[in-house]
RONUBA-627655 format. One line per field, with one value per atom (N, C-alpha, C): residue in one letter; atom name; y, z, x. Coordinates in nm, 2 decimals, m for minus. Layout:
<kolmars>
type A;... $
atom CA;... $
c2 Y;... $
c3 Z;... $
c1 X;... $
</kolmars>
This chain:
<kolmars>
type X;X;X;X;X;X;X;X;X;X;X;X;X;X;X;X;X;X;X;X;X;X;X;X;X;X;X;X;X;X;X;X;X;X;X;X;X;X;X;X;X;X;X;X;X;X;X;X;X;X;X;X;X;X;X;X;X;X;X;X;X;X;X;X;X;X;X;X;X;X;X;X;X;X;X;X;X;X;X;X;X;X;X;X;X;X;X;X;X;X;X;X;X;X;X;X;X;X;X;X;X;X;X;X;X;X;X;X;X;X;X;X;X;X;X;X;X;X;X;X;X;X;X;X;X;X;X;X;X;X;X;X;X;X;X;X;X;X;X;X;X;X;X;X;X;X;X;X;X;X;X;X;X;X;X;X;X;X;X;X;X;X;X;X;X;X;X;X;X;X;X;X;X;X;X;X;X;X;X;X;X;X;X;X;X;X;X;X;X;X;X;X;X;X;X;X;X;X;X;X;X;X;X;X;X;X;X;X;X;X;X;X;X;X;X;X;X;X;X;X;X;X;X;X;X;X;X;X;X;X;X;X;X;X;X;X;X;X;X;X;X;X;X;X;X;X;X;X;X;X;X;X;X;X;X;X;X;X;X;X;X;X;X;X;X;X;X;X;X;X;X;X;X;X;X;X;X;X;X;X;X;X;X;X;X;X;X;X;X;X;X;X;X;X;X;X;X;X;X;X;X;X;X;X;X;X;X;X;X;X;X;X;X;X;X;X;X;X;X;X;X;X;X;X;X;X;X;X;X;X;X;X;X;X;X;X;X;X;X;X;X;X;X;X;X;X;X;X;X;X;X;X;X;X;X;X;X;X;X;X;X;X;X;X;X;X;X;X;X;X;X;X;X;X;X;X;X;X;X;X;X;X;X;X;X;X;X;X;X;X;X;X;X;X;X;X;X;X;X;X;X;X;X;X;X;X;X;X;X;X;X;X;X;X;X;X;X;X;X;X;X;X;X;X;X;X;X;X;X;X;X;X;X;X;X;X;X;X;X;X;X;X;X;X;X;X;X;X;X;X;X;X;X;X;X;X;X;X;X;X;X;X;X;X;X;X;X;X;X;X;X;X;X;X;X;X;X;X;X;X;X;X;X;X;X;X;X;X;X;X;X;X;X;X;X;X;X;X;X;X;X;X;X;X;X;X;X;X;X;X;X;X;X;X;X;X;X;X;X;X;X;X;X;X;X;X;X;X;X;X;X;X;X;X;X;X;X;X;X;X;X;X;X;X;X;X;X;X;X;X;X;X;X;X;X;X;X;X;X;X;X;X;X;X $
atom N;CA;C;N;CA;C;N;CA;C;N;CA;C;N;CA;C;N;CA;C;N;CA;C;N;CA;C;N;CA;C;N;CA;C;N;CA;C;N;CA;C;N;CA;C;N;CA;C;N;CA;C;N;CA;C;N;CA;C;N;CA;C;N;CA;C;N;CA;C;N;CA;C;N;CA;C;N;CA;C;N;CA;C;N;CA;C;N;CA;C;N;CA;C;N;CA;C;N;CA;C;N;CA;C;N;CA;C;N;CA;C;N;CA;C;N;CA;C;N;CA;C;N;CA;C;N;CA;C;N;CA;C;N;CA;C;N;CA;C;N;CA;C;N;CA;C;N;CA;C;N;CA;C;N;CA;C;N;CA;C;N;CA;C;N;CA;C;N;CA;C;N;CA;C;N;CA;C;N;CA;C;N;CA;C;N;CA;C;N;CA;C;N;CA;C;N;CA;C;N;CA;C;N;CA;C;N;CA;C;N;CA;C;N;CA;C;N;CA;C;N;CA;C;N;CA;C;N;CA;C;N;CA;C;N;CA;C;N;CA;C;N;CA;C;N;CA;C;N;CA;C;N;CA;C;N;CA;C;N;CA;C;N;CA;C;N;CA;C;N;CA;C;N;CA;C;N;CA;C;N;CA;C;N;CA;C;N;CA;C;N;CA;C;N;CA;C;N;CA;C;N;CA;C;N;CA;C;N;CA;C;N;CA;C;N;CA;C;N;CA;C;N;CA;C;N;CA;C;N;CA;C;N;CA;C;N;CA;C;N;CA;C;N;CA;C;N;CA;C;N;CA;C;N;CA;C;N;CA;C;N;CA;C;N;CA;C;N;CA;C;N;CA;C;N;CA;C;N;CA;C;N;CA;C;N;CA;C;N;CA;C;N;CA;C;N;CA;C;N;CA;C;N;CA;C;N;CA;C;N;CA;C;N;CA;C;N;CA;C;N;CA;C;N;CA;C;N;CA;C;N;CA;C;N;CA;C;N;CA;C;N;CA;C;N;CA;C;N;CA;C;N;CA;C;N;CA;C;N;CA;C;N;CA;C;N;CA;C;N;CA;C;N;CA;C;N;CA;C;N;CA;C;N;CA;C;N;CA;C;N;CA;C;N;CA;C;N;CA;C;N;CA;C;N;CA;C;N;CA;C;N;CA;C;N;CA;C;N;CA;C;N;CA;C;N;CA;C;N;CA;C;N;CA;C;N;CA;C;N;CA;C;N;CA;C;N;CA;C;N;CA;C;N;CA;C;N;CA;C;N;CA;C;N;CA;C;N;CA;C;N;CA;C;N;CA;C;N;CA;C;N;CA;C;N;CA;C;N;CA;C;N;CA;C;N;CA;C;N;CA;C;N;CA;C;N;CA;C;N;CA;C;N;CA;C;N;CA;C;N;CA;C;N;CA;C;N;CA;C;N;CA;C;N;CA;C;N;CA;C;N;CA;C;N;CA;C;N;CA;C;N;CA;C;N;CA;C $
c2 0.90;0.99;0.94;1.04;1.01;0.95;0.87;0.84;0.95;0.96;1.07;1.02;1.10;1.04;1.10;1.08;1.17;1.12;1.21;1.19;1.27;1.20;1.20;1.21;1.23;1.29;1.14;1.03;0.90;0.82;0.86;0.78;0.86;0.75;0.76;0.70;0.76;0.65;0.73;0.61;0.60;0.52;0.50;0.35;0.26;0.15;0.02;0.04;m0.07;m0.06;m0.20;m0.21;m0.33;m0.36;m0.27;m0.27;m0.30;m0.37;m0.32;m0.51;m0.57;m0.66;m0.80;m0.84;m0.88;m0.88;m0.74;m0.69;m0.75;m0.73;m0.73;m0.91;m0.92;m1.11;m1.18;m1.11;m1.19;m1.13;m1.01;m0.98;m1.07;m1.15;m1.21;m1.34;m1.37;m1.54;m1.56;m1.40;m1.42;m1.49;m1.59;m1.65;m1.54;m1.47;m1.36;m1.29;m1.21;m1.17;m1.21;m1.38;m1.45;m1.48;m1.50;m1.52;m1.45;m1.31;m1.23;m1.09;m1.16;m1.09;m1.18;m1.14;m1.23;m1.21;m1.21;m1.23;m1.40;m1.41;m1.53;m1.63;m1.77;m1.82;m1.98;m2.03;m1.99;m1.86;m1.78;m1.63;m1.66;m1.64;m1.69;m1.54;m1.58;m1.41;m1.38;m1.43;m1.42;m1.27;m1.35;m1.29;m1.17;m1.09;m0.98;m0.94;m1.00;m0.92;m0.84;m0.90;m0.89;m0.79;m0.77;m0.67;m0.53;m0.55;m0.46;m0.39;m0.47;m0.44;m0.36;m0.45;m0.43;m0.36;m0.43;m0.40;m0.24;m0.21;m0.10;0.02;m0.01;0.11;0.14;0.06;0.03;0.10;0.03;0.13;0.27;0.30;0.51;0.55;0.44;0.50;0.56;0.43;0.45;0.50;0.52;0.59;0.50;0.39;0.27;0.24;0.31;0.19;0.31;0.32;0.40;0.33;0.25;0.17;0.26;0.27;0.34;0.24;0.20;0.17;0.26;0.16;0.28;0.22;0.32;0.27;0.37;0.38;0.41;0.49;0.61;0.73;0.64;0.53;0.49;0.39;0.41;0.32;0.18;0.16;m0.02;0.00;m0.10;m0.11;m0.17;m0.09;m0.17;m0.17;m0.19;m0.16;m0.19;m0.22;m0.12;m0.11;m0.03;0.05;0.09;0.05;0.11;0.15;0.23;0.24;0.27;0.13;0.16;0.16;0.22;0.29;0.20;0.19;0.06;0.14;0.30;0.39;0.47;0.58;0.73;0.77;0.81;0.95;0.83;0.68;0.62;0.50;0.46;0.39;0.29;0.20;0.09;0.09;0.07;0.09;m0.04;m0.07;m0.23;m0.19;m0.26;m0.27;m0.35;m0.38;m0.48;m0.40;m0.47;m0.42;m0.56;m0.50;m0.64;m0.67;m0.80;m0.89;m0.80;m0.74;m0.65;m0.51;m0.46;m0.38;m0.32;m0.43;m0.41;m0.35;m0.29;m0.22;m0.08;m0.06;0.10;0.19;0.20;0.30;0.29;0.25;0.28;0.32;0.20;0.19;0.28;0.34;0.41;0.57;0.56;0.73;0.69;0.58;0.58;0.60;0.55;0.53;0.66;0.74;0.91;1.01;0.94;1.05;0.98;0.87;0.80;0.88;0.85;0.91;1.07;1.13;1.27;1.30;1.23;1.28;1.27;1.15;1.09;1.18;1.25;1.34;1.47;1.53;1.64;1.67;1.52;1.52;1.43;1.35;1.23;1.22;1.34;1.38;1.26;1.16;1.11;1.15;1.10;1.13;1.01;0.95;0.81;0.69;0.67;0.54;0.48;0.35;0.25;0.10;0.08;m0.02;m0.15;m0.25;m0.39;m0.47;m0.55;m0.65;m0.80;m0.91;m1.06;m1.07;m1.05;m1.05;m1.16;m1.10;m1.20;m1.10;m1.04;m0.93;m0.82;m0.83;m0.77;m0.66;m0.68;m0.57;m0.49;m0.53;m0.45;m0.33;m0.45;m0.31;m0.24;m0.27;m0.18;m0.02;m0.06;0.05;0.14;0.06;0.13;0.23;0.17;0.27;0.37;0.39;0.46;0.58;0.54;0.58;0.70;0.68;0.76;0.66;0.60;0.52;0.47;0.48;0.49;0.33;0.23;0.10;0.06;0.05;0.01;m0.09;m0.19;m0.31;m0.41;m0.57;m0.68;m0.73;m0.76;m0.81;m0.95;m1.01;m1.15;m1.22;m1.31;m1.37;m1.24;m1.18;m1.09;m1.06;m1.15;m1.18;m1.29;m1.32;m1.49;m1.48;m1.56;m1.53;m1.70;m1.70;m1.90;m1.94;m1.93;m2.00;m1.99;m1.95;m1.98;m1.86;m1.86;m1.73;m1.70;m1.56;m1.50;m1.40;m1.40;m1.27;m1.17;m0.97;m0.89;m0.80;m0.70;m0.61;m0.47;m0.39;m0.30;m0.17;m0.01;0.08;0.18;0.31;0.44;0.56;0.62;0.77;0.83;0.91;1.06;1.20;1.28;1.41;1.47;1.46;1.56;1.52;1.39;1.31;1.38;1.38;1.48;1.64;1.70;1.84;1.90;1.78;1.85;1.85;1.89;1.97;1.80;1.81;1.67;1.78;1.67;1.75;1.75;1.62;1.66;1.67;1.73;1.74;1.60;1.62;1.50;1.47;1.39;1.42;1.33;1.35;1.17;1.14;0.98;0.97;1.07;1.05;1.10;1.01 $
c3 1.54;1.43;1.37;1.34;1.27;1.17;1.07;0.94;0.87;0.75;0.62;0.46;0.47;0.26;0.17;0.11;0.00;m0.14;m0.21;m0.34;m0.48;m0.59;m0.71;m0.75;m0.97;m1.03;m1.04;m1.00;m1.10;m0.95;m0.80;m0.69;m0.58;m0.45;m0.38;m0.25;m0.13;m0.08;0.05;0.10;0.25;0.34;0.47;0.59;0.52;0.52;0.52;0.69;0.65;0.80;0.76;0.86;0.85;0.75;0.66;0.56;0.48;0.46;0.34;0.39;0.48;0.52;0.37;0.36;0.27;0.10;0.05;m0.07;m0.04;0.09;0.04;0.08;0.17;0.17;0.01;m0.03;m0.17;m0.27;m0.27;m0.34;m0.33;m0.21;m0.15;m0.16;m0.25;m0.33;m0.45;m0.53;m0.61;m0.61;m0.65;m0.65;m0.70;m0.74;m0.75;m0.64;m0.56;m0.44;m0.37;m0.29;m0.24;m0.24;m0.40;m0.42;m0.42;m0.43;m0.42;m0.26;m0.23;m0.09;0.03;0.12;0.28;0.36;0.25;0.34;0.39;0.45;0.44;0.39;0.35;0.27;0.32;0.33;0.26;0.32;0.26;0.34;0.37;0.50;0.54;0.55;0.56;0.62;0.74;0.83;0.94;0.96;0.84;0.82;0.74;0.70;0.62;0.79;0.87;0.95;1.05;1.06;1.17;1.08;0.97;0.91;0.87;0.84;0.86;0.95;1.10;1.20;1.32;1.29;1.37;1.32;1.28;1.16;1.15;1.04;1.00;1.07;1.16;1.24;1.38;1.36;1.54;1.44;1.34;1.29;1.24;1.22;1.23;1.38;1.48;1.61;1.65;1.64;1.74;1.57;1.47;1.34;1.36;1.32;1.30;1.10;1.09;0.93;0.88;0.77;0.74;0.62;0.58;0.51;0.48;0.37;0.26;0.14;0.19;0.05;m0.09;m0.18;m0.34;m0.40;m0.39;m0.43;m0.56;m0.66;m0.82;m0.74;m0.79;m0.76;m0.78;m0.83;m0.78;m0.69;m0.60;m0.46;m0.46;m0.58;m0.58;m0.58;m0.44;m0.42;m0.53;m0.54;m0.72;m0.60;m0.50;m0.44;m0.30;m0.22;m0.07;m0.13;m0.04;m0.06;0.15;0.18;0.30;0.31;0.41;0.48;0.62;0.62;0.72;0.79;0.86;0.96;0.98;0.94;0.98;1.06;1.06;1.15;1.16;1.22;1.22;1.08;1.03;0.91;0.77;0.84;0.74;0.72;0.63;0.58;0.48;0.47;0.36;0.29;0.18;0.12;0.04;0.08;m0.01;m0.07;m0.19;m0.26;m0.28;m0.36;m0.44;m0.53;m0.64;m0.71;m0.74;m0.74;m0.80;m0.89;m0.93;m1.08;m1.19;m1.16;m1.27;m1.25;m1.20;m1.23;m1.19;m1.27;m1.31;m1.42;m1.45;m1.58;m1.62;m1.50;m1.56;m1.48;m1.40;m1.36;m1.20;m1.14;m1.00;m0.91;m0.90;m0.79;m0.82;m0.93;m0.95;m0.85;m0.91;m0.91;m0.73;m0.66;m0.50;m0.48;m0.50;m0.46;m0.43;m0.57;m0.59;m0.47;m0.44;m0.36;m0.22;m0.19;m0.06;0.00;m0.08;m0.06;m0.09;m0.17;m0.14;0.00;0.01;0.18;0.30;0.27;0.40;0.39;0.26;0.30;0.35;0.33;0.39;0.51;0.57;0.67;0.78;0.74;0.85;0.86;0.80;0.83;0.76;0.69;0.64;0.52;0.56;0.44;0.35;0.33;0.27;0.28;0.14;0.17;0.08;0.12;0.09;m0.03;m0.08;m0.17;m0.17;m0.15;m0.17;m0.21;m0.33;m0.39;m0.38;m0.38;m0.40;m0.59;m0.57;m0.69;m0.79;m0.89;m1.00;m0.97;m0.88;m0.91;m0.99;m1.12;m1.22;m1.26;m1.18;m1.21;m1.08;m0.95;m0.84;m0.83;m0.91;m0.96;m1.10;m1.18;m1.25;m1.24;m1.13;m1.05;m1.00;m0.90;m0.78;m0.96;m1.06;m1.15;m1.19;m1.23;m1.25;m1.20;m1.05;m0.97;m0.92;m0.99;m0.95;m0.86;m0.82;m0.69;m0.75;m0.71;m0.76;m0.73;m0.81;m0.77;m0.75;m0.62;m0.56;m0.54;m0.59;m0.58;m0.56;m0.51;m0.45;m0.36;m0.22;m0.11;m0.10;m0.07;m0.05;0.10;0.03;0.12;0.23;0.20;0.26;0.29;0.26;0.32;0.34;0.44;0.44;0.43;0.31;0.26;0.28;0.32;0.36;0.41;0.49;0.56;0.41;0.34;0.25;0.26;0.25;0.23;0.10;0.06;m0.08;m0.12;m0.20;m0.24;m0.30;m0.27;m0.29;m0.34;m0.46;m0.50;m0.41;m0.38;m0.29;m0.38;m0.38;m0.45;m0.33;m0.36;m0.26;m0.33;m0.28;m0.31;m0.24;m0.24;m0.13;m0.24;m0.10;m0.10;m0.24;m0.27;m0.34;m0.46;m0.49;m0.63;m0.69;m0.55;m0.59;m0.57;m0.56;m0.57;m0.43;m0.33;m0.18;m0.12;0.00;0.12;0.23;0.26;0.35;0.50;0.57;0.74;0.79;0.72;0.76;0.62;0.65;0.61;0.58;0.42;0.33;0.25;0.31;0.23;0.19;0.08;m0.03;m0.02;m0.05;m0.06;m0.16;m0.19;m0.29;m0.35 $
c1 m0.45;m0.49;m0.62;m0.71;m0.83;m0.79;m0.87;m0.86;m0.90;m0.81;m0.88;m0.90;m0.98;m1.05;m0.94;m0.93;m0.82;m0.91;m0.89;m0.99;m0.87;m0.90;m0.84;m0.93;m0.87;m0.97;m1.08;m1.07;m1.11;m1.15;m1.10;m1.06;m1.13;m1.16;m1.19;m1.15;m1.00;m0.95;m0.98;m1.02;m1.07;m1.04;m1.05;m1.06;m1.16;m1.13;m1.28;m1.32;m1.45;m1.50;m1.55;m1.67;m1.77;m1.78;m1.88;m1.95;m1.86;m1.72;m1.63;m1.57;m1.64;m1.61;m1.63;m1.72;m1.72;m1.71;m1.63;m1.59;m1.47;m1.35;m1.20;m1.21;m1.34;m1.32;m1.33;m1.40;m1.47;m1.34;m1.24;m1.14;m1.03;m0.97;m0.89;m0.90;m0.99;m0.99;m0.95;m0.91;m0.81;m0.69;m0.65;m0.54;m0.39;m0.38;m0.31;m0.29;m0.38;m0.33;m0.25;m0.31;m0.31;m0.17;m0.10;0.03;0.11;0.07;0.18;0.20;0.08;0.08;0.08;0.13;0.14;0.01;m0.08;m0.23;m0.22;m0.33;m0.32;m0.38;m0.36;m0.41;m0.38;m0.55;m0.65;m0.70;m0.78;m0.83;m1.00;m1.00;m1.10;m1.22;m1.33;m1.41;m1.36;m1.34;m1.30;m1.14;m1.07;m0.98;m0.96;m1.10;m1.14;m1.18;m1.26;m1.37;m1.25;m1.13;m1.04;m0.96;m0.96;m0.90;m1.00;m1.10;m1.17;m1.23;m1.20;m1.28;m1.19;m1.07;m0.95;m0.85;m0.79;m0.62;m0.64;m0.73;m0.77;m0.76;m0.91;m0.93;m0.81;m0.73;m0.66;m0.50;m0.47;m0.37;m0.37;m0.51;m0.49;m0.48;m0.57;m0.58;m0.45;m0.35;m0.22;m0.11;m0.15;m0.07;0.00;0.01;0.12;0.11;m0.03;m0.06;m0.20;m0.16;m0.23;m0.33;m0.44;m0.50;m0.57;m0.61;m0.69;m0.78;m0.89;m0.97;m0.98;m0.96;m0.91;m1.11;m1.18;m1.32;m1.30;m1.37;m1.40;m1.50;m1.57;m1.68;m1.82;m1.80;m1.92;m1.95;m1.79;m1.82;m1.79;m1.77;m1.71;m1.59;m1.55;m1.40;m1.31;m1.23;m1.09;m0.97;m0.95;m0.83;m0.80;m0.65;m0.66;m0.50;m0.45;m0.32;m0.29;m0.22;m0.14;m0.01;m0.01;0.14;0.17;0.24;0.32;0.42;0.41;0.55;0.65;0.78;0.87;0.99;0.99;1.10;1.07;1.12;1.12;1.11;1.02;1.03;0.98;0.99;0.99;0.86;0.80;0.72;0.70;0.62;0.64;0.50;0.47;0.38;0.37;0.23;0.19;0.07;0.03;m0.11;m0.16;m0.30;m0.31;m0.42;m0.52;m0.61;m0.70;m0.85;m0.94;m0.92;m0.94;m0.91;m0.93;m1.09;m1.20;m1.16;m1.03;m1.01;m0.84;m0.81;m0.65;m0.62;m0.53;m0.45;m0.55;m0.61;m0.67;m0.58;m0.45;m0.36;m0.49;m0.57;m0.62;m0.50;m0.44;m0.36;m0.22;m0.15;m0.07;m0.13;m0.28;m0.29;m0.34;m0.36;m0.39;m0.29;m0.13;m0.04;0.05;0.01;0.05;0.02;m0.13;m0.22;m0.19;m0.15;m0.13;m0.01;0.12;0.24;0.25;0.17;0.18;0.10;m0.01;m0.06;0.04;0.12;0.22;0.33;0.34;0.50;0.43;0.33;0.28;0.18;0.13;0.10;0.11;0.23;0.22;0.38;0.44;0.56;0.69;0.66;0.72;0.87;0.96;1.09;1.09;1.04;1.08;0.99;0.93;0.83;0.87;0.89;1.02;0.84;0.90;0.80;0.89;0.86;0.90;0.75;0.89;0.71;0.85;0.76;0.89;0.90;1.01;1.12;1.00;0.96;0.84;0.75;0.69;0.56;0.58;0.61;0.59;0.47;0.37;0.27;0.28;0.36;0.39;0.49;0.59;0.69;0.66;0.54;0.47;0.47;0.39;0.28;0.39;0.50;0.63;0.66;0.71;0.77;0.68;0.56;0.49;0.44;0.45;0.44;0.59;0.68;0.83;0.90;0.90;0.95;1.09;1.22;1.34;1.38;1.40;1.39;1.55;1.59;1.72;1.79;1.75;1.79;1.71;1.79;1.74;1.78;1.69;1.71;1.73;1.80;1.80;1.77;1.63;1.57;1.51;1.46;1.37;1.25;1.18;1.06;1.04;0.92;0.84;0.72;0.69;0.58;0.51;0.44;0.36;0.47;0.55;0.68;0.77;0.80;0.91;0.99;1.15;1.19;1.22;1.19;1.20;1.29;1.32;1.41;1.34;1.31;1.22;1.31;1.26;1.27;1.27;1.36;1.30;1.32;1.24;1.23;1.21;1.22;1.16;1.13;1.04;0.98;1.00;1.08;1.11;1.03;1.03;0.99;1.04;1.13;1.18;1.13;1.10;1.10;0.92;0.89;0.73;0.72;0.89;0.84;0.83;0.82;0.85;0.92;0.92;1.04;1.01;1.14;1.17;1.11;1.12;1.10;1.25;1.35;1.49;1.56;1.68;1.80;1.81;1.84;1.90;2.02;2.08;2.27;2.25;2.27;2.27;2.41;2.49;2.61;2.65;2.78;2.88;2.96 $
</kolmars>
């Protein structure tokens, strides 16, 4: 799949490329990220160049991962936001936001526009949100966002070789007003 822009009233979400190489290297020395995401750490340029270069463009190629830079209209990156494919019909959605531009709703309103694109063109029923149980501004965003927060997984991720216990949440179709591609029987 090609990559696509999707634009909001405030937002601008696109693929990084080269040129985006050293913004998400220089974002990724936040010690915040760093801790609450399974980037790696220490984060090297190296490890921006192989995500910008690679990661990126190679997950629209084969539709495994859909990465979206969240840039402000005037082009300075506040953001990335992806999803990707963990089943059939189904997806995982991770984010983060720059230091200098936390608590303005960016990443709610990418998150809105990410998952409304994935249920109406990447055929998605379900994009599943996990943050490690203490990311408080991740399940922020997942609530604000509509994302129906389901429980706690235990020891469900590894995050620097440690195992963690994660919060997991989901946004389906219907919760934004649309039509699944299957038939959905909820328990009883």
């Amino acid at each position: 799949m090609d990559p696509v822009t999707l634009t909001t009233d405030r937002l601008l979400l696109r693929a990084v490329g080269s040129q985006e190489t050293d913004a998400v290297y220089d974002a990724c020395q936040d010690p915040d990220i760093r801790r609450w995401t399974t980037i790696p750490s220490p984060y090297l340029r190296e490890h921006a160049q192989s995500f910008t270069e690679q990661l990126v463009p190679d997950g629209w190629a084969d539709g495994s991962m859909f990465t979206f830079g969240v840039f402000l209209r005037s082009g300075e990156l506040a953001g990335m936001l992806g999803i990707t494919l963990r089943a059939l019909g189904m997806g995982e959605i991770g984010f983060w936001a720059t230091k200098e531009h936390r608590a303005n709703g960016y990443v709610t309103e990418a998150a809105l526009a990410a998952c409304r694109w994935s249920f109406t063109h990447a055929a998605l029923d379900r994009v599943e949100w996990r943050a490690e149980v203490g990311n408080r501004a991740s399940r922020a965003v997942a609530e604000r966002a509509g994302f129906t927060i389901e429980g706690t997984l235990r020891s469900a991720m590894n995050n620097k070789g440690v195992r963690r216990d994660i919060w997991v949440g989901s946004l389906l179709p219907s919760d934004m007003g649309l039509a699944s591609t299957a038939p959905y029987l909820p328990a009883r």
